[in-house]
C-alpha positions in Angstrom: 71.2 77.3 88.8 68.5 79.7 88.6 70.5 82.9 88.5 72.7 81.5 86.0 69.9 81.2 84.1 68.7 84.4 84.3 72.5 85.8 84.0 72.7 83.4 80.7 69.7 84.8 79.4 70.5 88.0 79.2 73.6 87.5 77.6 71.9 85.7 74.8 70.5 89.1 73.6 73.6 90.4 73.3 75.3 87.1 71.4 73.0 87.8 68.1 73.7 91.5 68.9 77.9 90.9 68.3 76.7 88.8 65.5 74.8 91.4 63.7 77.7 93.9 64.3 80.4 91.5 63.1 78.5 91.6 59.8 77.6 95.2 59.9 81.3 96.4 60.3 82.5 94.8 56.6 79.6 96.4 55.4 80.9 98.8 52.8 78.4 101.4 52.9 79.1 101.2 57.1 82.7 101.3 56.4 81.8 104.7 54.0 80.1 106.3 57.3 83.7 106.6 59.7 81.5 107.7 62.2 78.9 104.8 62.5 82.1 102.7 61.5 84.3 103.9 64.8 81.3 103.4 66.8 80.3 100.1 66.0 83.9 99.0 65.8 83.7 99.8 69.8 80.9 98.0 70.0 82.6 95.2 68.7 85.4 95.3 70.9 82.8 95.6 74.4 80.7 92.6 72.6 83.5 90.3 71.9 84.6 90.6 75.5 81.2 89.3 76.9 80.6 86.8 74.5 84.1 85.1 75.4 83.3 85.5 78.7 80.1 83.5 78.3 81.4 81.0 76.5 83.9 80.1 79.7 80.9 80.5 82.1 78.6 78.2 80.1 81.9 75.8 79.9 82.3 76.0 83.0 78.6 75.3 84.2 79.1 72.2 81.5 81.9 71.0 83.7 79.9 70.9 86.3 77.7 68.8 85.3 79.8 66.3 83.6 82.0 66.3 86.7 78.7 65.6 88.7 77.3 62.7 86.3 81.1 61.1 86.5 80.9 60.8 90.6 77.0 59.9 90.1 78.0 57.0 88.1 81.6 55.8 87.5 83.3 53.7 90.0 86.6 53.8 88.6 88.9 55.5 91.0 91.0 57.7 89.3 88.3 58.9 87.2 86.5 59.8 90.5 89.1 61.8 91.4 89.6 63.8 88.3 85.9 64.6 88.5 86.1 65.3 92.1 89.2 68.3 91.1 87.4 69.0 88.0 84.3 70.4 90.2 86.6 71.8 92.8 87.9 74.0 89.8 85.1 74.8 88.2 82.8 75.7 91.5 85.7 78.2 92.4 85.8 79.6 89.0 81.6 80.2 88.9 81.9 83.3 90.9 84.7 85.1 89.5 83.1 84.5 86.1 79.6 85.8 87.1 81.2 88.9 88.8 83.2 89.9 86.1 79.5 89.1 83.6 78.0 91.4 85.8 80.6 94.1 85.6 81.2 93.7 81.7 77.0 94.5 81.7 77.1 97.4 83.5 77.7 100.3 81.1 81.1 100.9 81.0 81.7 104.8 80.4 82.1 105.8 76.8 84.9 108.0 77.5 87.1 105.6 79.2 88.5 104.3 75.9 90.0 107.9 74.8 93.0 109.4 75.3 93.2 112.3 77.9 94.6 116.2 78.1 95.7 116.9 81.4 96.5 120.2 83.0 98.1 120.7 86.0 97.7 123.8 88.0 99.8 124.9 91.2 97.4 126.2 93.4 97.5 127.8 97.5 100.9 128.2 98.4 102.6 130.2 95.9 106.3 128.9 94.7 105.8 125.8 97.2 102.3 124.9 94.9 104.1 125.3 91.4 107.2 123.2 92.9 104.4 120.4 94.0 102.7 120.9 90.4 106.3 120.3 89.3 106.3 117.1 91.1 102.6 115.3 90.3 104.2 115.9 86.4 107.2 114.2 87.1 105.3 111.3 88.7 102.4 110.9 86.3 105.6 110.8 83.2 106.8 108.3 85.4 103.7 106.3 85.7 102.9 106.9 81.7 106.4 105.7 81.0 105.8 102.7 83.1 102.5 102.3 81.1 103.9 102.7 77.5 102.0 105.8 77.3 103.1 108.8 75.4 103.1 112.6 76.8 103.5 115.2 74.7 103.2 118.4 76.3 101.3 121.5 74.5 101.6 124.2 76.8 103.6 125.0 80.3 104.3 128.5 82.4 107.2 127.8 85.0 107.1 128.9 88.9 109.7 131.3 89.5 111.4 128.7 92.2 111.0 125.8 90.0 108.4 123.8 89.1 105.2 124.9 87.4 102.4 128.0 87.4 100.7 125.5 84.9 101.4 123.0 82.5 99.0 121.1 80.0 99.7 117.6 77.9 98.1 115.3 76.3 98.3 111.6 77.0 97.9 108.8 74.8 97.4 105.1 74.8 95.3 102.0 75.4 92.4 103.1 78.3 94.3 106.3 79.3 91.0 108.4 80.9 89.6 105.4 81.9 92.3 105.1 84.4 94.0 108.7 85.1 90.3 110.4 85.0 90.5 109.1 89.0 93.4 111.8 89.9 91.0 114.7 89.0 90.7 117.1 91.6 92.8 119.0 94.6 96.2 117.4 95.5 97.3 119.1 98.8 100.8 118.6 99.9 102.3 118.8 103.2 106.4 119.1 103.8 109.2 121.9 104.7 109.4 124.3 101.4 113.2 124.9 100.2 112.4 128.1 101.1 111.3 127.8 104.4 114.3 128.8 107.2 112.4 127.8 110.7 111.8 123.8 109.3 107.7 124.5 109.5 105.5 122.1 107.8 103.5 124.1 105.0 100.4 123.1 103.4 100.2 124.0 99.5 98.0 122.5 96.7 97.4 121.6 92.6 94.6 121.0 91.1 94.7 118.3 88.4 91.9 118.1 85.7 91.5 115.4 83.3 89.5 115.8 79.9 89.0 113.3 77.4 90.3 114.1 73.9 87.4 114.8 71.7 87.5 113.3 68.3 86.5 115.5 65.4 82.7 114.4 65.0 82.6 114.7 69.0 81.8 118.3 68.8 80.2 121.2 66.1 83.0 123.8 65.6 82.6 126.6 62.9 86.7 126.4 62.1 85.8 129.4 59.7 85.5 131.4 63.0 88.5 131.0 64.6 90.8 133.5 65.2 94.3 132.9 65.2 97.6 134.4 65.6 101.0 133.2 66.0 104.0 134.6 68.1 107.4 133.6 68.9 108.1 130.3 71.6 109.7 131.0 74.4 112.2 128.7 76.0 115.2 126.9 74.7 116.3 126.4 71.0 118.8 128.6 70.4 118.1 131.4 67.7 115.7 129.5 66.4 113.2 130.3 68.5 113.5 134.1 68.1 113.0 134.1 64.2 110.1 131.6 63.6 106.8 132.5 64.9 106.2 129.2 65.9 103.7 129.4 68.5 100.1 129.9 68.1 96.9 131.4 69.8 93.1 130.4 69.3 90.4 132.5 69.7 86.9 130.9 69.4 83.5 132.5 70.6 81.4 129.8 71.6 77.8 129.4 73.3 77.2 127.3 76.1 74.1 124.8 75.1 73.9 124.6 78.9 73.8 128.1 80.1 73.3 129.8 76.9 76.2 132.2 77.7 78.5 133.0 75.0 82.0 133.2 76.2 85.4 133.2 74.5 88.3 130.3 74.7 91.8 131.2 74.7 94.0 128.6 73.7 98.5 128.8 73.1 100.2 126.1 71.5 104.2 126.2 71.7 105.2 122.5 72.4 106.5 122.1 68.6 108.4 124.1 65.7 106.1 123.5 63.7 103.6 125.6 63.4 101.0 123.5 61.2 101.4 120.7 64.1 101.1 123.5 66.9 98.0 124.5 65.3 96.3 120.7 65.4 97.3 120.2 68.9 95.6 123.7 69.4 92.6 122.4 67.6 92.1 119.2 69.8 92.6 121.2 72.9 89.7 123.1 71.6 87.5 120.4 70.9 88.4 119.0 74.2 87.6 121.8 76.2 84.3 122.0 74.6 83.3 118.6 74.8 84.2 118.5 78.7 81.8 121.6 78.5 79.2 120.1 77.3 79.5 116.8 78.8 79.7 118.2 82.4 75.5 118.0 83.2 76.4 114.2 82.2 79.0 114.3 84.8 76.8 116.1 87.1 74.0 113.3 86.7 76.2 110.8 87.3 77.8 112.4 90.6 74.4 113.3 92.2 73.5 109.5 92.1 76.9 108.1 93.6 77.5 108.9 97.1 81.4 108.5 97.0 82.0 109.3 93.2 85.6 108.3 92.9 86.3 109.3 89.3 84.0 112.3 88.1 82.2 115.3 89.4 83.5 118.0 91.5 87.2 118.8 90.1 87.6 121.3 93.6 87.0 118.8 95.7 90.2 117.7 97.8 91.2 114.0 97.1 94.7 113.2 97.9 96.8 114.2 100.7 100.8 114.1 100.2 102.3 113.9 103.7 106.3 114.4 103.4 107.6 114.0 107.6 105.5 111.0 108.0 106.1 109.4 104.2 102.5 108.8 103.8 99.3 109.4 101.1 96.0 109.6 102.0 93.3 109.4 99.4 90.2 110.5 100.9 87.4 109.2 98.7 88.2 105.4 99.8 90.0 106.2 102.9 93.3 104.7 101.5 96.4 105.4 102.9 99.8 104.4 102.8 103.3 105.0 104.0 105.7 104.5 100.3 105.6 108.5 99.4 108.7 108.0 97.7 107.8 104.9 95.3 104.5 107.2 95.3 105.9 110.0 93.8 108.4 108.2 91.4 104.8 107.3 89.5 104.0 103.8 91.6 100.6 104.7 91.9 98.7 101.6 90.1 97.8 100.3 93.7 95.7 103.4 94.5 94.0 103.5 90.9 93.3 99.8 91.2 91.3 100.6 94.7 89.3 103.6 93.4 88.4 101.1 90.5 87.2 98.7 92.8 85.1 101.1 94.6 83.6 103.0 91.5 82.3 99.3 90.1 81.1 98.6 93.5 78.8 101.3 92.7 78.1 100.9 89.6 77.0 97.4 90.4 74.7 98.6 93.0 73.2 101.6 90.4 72.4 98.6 88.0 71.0 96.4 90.5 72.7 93.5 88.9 
């Protein structure tokens, strides 16, 4: 019992921790402060999940012991055997409940909780790359659908031959980086292009990067020195779309804490009529972009300590293989592979998620030397 002492004893800090933050958050003057306020109300959420999972796990132990104390001393049999399947249960569920302590202790990532901006890129390969860009869209709206996750798409530039040069949206739901910042990175495909006429395999790529969306107090930004300026959408819409400057453009100088470089962002906005929205969207896209900035030396700390770094870090780095004759994926960082490209590509791609979680917590465990 000694390490679930020493597991129970460090949960008991964090017991009167959720209780001083259950009263904080009704606190008015908190409730005043929407930043402390947001914060704490996370805080809440991560505590609450730990304390109920301590409760089982000291319920369980509990069980154990009275299940123990029956077989020491009753001889009736029926209650003997109700014991004896009362600490089969409860040994089985010991472990389970002390690995999912452990991984509820390690320090989840406070991004994982927000929603994400996505932009896909078609990269080597010319129309063949913007068709495959087409395609990773097609199955991450799949896989969002499947979620009850909403896209809403802010900007796109379509390949000639179909597809997409580029396109950019914004995700939203319950845990959305949390679970797609793992399909950041180089997505190389191999198949017979349309356009091919001699039936050769080509091999093109996208890149795919996934930024959390900052919230306003995320990031400092001087909206007094923004530039903007608006210009017709493109696209479909009828005549519409050739009388209302809908559309609009960002210009923001901003210095890199980092580097200390100044450089200047460029950011369109044409997914709505409305400009007032367009302008919003072009705002959190801004924010975003910043905060990715300035949060990539945290990334870069984290992926110099992980050997395999499944979710973060190097955004060129090749981590997917789409193999069209032979019907099969290959994610390199955990040497997955499978033969369902089809199901794949129609957004079934919880499976592969669900493994590089597994492997990122395996690290993380080993980091915190739980």
């Amino acid at each position: 019992m000694a390490e679930n002492n020493s597991l129970l004893n460090r949960l008991d800090g964090l017991v009167s921790r959720f209780e001083e933050v259950s009263t904080l958050i009704t606190d008015p003057s908190v409730i005043a402060d929407m930043k402390r306020f947001v914060k704490l109300n996370k805080e809440y959420k991560d505590l609450e999940k730990i304390v109920k999972t301590r409760e089982e796990y000291v319920n369980t132990l509990n069980g154990i012991n009275e299940a123990r104390n029956i077989l020491d001393t009753e001889q009736d049999q029926e209650m003997r055997e109700l014991a004896r399947e009362e600490l089969e249960t409860c040994n089985a569920r010991i472990p389970e409940l002390e690995e999912e302590i452990k991984l509820l202790l390690v320090p989840a990532d406070p991004e994982d909780d927000k929603n994400a901006i996505v932009e896909i890129r078609g990269g080597t390969g010319g129309d063949e790359a913007a068709i495959f860009a087409g395609d990773l869209y097609r199955m991450y709206v799949k896989y969002c659908e499947a979620k009850g996750w909403k896209i809403s798409v802010s900007s796109f530039n379509e390949g000639s031959a179909g597809g997409y040069k580029e396109i950019i949206f914004t995700v939203s739901g319950e845990k959305v980086y949390g679970t797609m910042k793992y399909e950041s990175g180089v997505h190389r495909v191999q198949r017979v292009p349309a356009t091919e006429t001699q039936g050769r395999v080509h091999t093109s790529a996208a890149t795919v990067a996934v930024l959390p969306e900052a919230d306003e107090f995320d990031v400092e930004i001087n909206e007094g020195e923004i530039k903007w300026d608006t210009f017709r959408s493109g696209g479909a819409g009828g005549q519409n779309v050739n009388k209302v400057e809908s559309g609009v453009r960002l210009r923001y100088v901003w210095k890199n804490p980092i580097t200390g470089v100044s450089e200047e962002i460029l950011i369109e906005c044409t997914e709505t009529r409305d400009q007032p929205k367009n302008k919003e969207r072009a705002l959190t896209r801004l924010r975003s972009f910043i905060y990715d900035k300035e949060h990539q030396k945290y990334l870069d700390d984290i992926a110099s300590k992980r050997k395999t770094m499944v979710s973060t870090g190097d955004r060129s780095a090749k981590i997917r293989t789409y193999n069209y004759p032979q019907g099969r994926i290959t994610d390199h960082r955990i040497n997955y592979t499978i033969y369902n490209l089809s199901a794949f590509m129609d957004g079934d791609i919880q499976d592969c998620i669900d493994q590089l979680i597994v492997a990122e917590n395996a690290e993380r465990l080993k980091e915190s030397e739980l």
